[in-house]
FIKOLZA-1660 file (N, C-alpha, C; in steps of 0.1 Angstrom, whole numbers, plus 5000, padded with zeros to 4 digits):
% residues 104
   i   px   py   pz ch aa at
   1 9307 4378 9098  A  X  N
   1 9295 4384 9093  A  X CA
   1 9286 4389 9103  A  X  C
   2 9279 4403 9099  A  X  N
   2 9268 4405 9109  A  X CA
   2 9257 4397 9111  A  X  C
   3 9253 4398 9120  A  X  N
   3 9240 4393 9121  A  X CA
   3 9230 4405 9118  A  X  C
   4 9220 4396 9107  A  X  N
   4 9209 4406 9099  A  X CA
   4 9195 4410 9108  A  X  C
   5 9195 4404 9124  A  X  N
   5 9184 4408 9129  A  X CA
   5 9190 4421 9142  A  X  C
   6 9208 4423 9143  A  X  N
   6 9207 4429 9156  A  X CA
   6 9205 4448 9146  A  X  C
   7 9197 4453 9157  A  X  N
   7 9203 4468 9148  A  X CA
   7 9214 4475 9155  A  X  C
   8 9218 4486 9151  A  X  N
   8 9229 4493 9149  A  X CA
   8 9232 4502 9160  A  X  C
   9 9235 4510 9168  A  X  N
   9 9239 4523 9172  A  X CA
   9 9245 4529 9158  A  X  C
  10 9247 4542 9155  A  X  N
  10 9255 4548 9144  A  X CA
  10 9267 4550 9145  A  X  C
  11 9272 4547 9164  A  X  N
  11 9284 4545 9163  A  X CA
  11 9292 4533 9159  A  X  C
  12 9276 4523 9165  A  X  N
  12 9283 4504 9160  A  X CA
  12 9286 4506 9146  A  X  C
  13 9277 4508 9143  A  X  N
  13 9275 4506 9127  A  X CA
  13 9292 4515 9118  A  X  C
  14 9291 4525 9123  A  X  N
  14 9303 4531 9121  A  X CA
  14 9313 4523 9119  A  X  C
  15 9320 4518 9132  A  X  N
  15 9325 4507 9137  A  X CA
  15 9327 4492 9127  A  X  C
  16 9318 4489 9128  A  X  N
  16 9317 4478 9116  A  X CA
  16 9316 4480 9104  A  X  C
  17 9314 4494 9097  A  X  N
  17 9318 4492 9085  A  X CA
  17 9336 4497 9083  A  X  C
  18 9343 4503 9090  A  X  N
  18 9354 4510 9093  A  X CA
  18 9360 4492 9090  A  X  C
  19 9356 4481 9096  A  X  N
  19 9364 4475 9102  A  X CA
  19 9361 4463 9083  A  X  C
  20 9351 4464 9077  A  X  N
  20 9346 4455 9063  A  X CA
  20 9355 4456 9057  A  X  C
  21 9359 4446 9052  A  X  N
  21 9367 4440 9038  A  X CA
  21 9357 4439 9025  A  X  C
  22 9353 4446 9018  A  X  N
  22 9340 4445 9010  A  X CA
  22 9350 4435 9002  A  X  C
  23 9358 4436 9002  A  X  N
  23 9370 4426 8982  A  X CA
  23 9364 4410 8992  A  X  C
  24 9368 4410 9004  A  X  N
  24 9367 4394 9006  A  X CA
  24 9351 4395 9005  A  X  C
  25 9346 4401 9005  A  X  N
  25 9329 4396 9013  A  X CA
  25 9323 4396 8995  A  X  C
  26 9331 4402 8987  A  X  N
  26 9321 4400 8969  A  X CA
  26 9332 4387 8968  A  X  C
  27 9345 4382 8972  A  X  N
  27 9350 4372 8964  A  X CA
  27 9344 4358 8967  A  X  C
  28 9337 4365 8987  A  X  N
  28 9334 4354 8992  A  X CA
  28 9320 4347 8984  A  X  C
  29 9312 4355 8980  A  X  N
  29 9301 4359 8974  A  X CA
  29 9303 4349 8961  A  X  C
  30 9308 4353 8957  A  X  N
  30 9308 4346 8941  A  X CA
  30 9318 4333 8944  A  X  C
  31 9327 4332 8953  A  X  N
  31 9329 4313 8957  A  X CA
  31 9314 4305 8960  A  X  C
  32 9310 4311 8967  A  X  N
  32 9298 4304 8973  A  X CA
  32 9285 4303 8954  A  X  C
  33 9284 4314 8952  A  X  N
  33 9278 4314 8937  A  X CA
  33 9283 4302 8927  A  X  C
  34 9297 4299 8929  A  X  N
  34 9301 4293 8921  A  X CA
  34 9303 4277 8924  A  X  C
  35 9299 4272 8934  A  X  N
  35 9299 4263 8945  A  X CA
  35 9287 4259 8945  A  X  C
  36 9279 4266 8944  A  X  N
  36 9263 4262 8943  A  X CA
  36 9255 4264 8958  A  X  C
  37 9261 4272 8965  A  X  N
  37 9262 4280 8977  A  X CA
  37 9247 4288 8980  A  X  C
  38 9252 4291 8970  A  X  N
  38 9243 4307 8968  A  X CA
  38 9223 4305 8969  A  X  C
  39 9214 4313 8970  A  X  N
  39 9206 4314 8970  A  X CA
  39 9199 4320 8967  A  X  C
  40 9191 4316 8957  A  X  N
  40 9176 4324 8949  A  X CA
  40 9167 4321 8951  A  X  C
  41 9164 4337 8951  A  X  N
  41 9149 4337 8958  A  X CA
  41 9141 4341 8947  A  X  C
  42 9126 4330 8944  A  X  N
  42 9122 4330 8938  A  X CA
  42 9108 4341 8944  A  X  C
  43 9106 4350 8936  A  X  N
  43 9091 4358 8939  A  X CA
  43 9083 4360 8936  A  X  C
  44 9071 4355 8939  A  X  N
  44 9057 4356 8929  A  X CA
  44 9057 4369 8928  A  X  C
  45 9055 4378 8938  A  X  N
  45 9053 4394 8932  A  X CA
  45 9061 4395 8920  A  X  C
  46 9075 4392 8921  A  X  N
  46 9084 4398 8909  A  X CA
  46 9076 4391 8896  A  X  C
  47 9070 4380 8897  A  X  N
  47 9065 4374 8882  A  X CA
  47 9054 4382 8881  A  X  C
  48 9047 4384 8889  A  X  N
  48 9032 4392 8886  A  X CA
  48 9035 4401 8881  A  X  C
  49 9040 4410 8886  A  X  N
  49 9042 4423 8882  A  X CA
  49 9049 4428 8870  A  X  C
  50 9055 4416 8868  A  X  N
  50 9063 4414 8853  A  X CA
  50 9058 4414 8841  A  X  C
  51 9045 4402 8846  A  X  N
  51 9033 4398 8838  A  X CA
  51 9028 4407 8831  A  X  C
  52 9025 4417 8844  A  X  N
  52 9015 4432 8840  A  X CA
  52 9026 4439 8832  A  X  C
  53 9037 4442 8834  A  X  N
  53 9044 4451 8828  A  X CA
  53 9044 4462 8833  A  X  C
  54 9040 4464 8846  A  X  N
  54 9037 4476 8855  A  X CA
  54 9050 4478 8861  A  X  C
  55 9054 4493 8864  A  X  N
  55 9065 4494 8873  A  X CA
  55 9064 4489 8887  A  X  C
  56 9074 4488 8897  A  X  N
  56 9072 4489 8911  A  X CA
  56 9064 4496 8916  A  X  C
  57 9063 4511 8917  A  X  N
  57 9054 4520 8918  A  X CA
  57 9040 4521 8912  A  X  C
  58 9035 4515 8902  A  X  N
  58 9027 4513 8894  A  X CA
  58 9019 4506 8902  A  X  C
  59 9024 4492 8904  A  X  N
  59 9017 4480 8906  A  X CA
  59 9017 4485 8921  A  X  C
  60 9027 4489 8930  A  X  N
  60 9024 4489 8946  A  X CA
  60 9010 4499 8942  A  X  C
  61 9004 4510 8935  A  X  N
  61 8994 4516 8937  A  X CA
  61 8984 4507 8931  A  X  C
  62 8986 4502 8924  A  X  N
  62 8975 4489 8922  A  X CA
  62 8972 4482 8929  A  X  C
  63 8981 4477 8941  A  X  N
  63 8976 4469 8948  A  X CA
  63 8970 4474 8963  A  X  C
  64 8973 4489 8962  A  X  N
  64 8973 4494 8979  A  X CA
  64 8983 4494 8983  A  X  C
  65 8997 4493 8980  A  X  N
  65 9008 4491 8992  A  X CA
  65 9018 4502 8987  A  X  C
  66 9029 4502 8997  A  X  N
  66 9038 4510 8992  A  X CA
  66 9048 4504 8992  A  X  C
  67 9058 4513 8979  A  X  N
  67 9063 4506 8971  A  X CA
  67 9076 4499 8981  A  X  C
  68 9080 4503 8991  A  X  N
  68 9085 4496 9000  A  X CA
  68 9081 4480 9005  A  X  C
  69 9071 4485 9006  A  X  N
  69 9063 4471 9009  A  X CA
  69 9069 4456 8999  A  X  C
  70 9057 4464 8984  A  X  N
  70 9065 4458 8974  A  X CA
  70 9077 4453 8972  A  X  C
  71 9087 4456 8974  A  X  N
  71 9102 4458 8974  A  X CA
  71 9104 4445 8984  A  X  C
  72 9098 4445 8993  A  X  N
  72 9099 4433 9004  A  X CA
  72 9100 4420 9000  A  X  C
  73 9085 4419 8995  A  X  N
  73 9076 4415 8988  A  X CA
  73 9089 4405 8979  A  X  C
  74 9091 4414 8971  A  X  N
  74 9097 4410 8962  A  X CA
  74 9119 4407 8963  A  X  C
  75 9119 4409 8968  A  X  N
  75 9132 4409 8977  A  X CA
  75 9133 4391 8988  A  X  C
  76 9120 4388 8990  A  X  N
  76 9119 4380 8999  A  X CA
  76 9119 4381 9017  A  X  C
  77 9117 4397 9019  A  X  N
  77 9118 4397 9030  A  X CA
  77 9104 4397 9041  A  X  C
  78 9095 4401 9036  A  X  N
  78 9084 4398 9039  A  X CA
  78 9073 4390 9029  A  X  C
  79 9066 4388 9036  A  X  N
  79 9047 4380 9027  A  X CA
  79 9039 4382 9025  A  X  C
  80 9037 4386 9010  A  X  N
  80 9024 4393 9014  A  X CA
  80 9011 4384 9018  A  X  C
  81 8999 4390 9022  A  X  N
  81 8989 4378 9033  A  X CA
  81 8973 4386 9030  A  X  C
  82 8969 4377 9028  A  X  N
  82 8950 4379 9028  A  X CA
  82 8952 4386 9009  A  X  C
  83 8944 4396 9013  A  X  N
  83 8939 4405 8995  A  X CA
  83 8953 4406 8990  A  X  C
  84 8962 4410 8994  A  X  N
  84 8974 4411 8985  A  X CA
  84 8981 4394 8975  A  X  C
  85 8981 4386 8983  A  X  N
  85 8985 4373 8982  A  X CA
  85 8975 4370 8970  A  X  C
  86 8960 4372 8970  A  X  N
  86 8952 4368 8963  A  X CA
  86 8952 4378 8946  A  X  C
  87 8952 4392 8949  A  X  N
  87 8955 4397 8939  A  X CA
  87 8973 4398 8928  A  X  C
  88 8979 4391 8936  A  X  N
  88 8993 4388 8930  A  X CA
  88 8991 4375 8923  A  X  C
  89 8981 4368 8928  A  X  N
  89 8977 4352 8922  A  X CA
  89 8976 4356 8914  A  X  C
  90 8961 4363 8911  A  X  N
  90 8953 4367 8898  A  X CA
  90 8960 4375 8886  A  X  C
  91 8975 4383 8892  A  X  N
  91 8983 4389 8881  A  X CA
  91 8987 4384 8874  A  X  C
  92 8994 4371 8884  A  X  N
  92 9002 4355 8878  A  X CA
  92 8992 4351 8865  A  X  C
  93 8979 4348 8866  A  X  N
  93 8974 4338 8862  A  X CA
  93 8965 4344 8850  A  X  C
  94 8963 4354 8854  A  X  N
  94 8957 4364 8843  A  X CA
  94 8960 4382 8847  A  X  C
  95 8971 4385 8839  A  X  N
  95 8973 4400 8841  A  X CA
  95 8963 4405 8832  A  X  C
  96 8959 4404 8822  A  X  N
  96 8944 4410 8818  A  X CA
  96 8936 4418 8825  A  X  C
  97 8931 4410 8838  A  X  N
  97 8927 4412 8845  A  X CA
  97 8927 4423 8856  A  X  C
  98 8941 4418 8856  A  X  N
  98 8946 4437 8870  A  X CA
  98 8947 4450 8860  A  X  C
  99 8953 4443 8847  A  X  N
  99 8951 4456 8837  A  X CA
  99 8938 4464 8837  A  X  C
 100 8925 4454 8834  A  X  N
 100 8919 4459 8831  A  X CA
 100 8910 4473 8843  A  X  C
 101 8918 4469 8858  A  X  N
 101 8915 4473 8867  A  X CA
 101 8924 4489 8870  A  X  C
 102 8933 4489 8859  A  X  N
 102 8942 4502 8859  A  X CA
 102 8934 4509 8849  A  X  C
 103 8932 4506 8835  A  X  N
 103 8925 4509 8828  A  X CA
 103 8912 4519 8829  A  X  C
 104 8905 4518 8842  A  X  N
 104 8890 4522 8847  A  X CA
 104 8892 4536 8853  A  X  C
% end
């Protein structure tokens, strides 16, 4: 397996995918799934945003971010921190509330 922090040259990268077995790496995938292996990531963004019923794009302009960001966010690869963290609470807890902030 790669390691998910080195990056690439275009020739490495080339290279290593020339060299991928994608059949073992989805069979490996779903042994581990099925083994209890596997891991889910749980995302408050993803619930908030659900809440609201807003798309990705929607809600990243609701919140200030871009929709990449979001995608992080929600992916588990980054955190969101300070105003963002607090206005993803308040979607959770009351989406009314961010609605009524699209609404204006």
């Amino acid at each position: 397996m790669l390691s998910k922090t080195k990056i690439l040259s275009s020739i490495e990268l080339e290279a290593y995918e020339a060299q991928r077995d994608l059949g073992a790496e989805l069979l490996h995938s779903i042994h581990e799934m099925k083994t209890g292996q596997g891991r889910v990531i749980y995302s408050e963004a993803i619930e908030a945003r659900k809440k609201t019923g807003l798309s990705q794009s929607q809600f990243a302009t609701l919140l200030g971010v871009s929709v990449r960001t979001l995608q992080g966010w929600e992916q588990g690869r980054k955190q969101p921190s300070g105003a963002a963290r607090t206005l993803l609470v308040i979607a959770q807890s009351n989406p009314a509330a961010i609605l009524a902030v699209v609404a204006k």
